[in-house]
C-alpha positions as CSV (number, residue, x, y, z in Angstrom):
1,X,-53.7,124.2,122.5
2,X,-51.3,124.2,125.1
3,X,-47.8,125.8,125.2
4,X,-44.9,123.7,124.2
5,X,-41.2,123.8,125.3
6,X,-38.5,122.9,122.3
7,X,-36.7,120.7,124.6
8,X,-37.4,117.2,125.5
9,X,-37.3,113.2,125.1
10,X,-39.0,109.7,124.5
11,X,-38.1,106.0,123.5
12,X,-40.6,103.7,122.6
13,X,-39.5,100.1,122.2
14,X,-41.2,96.6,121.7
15,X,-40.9,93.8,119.9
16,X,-42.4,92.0,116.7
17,X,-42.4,88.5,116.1
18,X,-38.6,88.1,116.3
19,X,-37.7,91.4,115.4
20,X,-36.9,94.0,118.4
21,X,-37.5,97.8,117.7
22,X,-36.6,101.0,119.3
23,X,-37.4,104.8,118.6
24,X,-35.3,107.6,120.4
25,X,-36.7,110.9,120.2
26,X,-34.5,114.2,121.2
27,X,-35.6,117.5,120.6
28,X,-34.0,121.1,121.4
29,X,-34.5,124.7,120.9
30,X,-34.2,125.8,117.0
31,X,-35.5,128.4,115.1
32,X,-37.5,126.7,112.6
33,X,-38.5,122.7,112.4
34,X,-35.8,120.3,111.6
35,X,-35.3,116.5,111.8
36,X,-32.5,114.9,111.8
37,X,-33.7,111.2,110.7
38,X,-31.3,107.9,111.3
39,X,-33.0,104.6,109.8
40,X,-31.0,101.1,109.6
41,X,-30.5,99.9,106.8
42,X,-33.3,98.4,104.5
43,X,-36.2,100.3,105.9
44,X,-35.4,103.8,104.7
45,X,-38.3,103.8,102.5
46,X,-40.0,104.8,105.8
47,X,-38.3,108.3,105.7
48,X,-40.9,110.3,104.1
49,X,-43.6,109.2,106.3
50,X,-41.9,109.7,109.3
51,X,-40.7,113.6,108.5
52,X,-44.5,113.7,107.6
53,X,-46.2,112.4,111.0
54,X,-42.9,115.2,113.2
55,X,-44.1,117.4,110.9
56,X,-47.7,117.3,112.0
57,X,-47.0,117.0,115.9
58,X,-44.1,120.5,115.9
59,X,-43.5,123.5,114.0
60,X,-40.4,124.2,115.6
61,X,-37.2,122.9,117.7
62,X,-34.2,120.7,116.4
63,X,-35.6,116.7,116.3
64,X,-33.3,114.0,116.2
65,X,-34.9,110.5,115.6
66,X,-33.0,107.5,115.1
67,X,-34.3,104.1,114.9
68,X,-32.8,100.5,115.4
69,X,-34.1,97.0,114.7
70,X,-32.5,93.9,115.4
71,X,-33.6,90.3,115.3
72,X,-34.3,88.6,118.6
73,X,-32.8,85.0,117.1
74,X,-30.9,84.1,113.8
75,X,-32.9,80.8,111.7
76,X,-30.9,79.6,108.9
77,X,-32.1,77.0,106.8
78,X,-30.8,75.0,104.0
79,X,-30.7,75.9,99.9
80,X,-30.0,72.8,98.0
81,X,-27.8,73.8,94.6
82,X,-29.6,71.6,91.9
83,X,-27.8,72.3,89.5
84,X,-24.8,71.2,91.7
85,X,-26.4,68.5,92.6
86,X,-27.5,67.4,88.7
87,X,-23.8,67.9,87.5
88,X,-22.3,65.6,90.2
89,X,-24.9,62.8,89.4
90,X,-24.3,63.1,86.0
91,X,-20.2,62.9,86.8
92,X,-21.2,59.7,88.9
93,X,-23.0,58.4,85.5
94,X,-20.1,58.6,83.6
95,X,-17.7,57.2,86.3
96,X,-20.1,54.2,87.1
97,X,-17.6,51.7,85.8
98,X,-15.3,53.0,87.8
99,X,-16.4,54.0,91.5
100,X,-18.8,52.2,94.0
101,X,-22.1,51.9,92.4
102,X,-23.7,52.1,95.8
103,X,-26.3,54.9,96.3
104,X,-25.1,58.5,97.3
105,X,-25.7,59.0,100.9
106,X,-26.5,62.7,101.7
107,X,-23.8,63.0,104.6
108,X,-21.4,62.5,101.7
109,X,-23.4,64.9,99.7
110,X,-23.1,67.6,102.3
111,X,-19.1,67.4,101.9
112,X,-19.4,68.4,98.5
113,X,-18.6,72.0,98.1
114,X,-21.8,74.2,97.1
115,X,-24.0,71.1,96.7
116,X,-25.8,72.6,100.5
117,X,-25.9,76.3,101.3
118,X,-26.7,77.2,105.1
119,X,-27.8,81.0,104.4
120,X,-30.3,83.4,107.3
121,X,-33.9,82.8,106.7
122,X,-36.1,85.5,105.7
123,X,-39.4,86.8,106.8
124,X,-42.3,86.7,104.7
125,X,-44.2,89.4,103.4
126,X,-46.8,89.3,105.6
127,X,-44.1,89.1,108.9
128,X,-42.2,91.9,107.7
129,X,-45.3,94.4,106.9
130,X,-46.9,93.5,110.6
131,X,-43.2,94.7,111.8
132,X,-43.3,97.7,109.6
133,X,-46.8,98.6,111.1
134,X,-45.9,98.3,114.4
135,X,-42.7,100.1,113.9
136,X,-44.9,102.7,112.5
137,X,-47.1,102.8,115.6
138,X,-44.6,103.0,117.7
139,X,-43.1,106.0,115.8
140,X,-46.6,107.5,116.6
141,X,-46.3,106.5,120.6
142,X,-42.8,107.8,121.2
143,X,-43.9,111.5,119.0
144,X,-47.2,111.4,121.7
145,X,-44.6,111.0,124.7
146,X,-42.3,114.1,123.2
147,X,-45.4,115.9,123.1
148,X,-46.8,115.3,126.4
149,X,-43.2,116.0,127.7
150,X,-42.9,119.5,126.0
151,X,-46.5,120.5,126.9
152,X,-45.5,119.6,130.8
153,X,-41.9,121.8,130.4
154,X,-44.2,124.8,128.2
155,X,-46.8,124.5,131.1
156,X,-44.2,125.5,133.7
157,X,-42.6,127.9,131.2
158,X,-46.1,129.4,131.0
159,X,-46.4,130.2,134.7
160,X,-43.0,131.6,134.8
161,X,-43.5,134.1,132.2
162,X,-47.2,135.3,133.7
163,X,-45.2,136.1,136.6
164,X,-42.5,138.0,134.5
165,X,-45.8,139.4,133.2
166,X,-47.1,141.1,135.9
167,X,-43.6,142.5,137.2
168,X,-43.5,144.0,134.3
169,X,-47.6,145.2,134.5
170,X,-46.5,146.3,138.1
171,X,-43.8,148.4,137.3
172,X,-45.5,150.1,134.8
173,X,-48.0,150.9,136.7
174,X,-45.5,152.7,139.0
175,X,-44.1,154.7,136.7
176,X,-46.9,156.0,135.4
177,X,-48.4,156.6,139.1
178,X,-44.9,158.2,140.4
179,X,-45.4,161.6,142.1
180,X,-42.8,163.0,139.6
181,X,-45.9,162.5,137.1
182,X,-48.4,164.5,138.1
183,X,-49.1,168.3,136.7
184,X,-48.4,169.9,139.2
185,X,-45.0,168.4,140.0
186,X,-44.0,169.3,136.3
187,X,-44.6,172.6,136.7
188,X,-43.1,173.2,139.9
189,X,-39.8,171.4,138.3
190,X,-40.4,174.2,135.1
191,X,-41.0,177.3,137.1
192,X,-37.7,176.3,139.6
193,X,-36.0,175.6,136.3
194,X,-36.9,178.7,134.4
195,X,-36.1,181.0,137.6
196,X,-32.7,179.0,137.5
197,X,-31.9,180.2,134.2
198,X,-33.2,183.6,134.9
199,X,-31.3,184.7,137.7
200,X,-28.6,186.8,137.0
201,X,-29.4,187.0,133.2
202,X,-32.0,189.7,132.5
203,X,-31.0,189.5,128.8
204,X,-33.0,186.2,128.4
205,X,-36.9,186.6,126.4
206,X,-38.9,184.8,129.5
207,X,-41.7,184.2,127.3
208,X,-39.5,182.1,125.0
209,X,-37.9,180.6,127.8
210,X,-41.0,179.3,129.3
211,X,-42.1,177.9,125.8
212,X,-38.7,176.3,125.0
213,X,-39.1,174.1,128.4
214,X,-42.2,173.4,127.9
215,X,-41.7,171.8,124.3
216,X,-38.8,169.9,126.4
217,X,-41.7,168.8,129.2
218,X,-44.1,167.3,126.6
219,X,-41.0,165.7,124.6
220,X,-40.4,163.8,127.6
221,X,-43.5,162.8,128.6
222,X,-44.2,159.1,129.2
223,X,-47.5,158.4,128.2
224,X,-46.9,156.6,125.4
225,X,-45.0,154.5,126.3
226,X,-47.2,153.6,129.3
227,X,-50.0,153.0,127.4
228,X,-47.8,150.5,124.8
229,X,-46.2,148.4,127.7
230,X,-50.0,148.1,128.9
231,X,-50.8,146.9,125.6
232,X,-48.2,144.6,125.1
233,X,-48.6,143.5,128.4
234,X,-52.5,142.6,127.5
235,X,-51.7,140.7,124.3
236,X,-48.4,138.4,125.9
237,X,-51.0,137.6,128.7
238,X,-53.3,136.3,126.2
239,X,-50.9,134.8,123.9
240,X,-50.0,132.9,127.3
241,X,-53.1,132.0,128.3
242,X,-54.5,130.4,124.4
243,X,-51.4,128.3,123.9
244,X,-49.9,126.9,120.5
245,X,-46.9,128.0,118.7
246,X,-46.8,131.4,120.2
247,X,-43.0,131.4,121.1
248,X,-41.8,133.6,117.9
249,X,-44.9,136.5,118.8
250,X,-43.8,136.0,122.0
251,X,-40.3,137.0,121.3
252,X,-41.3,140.1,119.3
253,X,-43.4,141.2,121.9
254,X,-40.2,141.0,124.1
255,X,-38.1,143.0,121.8
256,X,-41.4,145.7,121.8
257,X,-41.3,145.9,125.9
258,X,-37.1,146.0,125.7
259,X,-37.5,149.6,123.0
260,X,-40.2,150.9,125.6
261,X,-37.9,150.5,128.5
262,X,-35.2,152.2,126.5
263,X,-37.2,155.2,125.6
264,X,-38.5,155.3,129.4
265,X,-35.2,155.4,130.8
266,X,-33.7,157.8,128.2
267,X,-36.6,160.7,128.9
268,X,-37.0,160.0,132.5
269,X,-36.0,163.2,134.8
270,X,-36.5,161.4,138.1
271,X,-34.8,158.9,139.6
272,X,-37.8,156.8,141.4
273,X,-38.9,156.4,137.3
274,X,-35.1,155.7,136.3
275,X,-34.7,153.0,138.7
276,X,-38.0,151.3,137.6
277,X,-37.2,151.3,134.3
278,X,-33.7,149.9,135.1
279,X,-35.7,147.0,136.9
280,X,-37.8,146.7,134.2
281,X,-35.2,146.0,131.6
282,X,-34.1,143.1,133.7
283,X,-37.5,141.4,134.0
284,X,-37.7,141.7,130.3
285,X,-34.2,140.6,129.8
286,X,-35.4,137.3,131.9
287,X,-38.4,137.3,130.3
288,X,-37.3,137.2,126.5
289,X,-34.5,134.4,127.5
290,X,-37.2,131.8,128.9
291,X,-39.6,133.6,125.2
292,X,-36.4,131.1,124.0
293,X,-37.3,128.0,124.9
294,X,-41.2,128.0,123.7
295,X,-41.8,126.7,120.6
């Protein structure tokens, strides 16, 4: 599966018989999944099946989907009132003696009030459920085009954060290669300290001395934090590189380099390590702000 963004947007439109139909599709970074659904009136019996199919296609970003249908020409058509109709022939019955016995004409029966209605036709069954079907399939084309959007945006998210990647496997690497490192610069840093101390102050136990800095040497040792950035390193490569929904691992894995970086720059006692691990921080910093956008 490839990597999706959380931000991005499609409209699908087209016609059906002489309804007119339009999706828009908006999605942005969130936390979890949530749609935000607008339907016109009449067809929110659709509801359930459209949170169903956004469902299926994200697991996570802020969707808002609205829909609108409108009719491409108005028919209206004529609803004769029989029972209108029935009482004014029977009023004419009882007035025969009186009026013109000639037959009614229907442009005088038009001028009676509610005799006609003129009212908007209305679809048949079978017109309105091939408009709801290909309402429906154009739900599915405009949630394909959101898709395919994200996956472009989570592509070039992708390469951006392999690159963050190996800054960050790079400067690992020269922390834990820096001269300041090796055995024999530790002890050359110990034995300068030690004599430091013991100049001028014969009163000090040597022997206790020399054990107190060394407890102080392996307590700031870096190798395990080395060897975690290496592994974190390992699994946000591969998290990368298989796709799907990896955006809140990814984030963790952020927060895991960030505590790593901290503890490196609190124990380091040279300033070549210091300084990576300053540099560090702000590749991770960049790195966890783009972790943001994936889904």
């Amino acid at each position: 599966m490839a990597l999706q963004s959380m931000t991005g947007f499609a409209r699908r439109e087209g016609t059906s018989g002489r309804w007119r139909w339009a999706w828009e599709l908006r999605s942005v970074n969130g936390k979890g999944f949530d749609l935000r659904l607008r339907l016109p009136p009449g067809l929110e019996r659709m509801e359930a099946e459209v949170r169903r199919l956004a469902g299926e296609s994200f697991s996570r970003g802020n969707l808002q989907a609205s829909l609108s249908v409108t009719a491409d020409e108005n028919r209206f058509e004529a609803v004769l009132n029989r029972q209108a109709l029935a009482a004014v022939l029977a009023m004419r019955e009882q007035l025969v003696d009186v009026i013109d016995p000639a037959p009614l004409k229907l442009d005088t029966l038009l001028l009676v009030r509610g005799i006609v209605e003129f009212r908007e036709g209305e679809d048949g069954e079978d017109a309105l459920a091939a408009r709801d079907a290909d309402i429906a399939a154009g739900l599915m084309g405009a949630l394909a085009d959101l898709r395919a959007m994200r996956e472009q945006e989570g592509a070039a998210l992708s390469r951006i954060l392999l690159d963050h990647v190996a800054t960050i496997e790079g400067l690992t690497r020269t922390i834990e290669t820096d001269p300041s490192r090796s055995p024999q610069e530790i002890a050359s840093r110990l034995v300068a300290q030690v004599a430091l101390l013991m100049d001028g102050m014969a009163a000090l136990d040597r022997d206790r001395l020399h054990a107190e800095a060394a407890l102080l040497a392996t307590k700031a040792d870096l190798r395990e934090e080395i060897d975690r950035l290496k592994a974190h390193v390992a699994a946000a490569r591969d998290l990368l590189v298989k796709g799907g929904p990896a955006g809140r691992r990814l984030d963790f894995l952020a927060q895991e380099f960030n505590r790593e970086s901290n503890t490196i720059c609190s124990k380091s006692n040279a300033s070549a390590v210091t300084a990576a691990g300053i540099e560090l921080k702000v590749v991770i910093d960049q790195f966890r702000e783009q972790v943001q956008n994936l889904e």
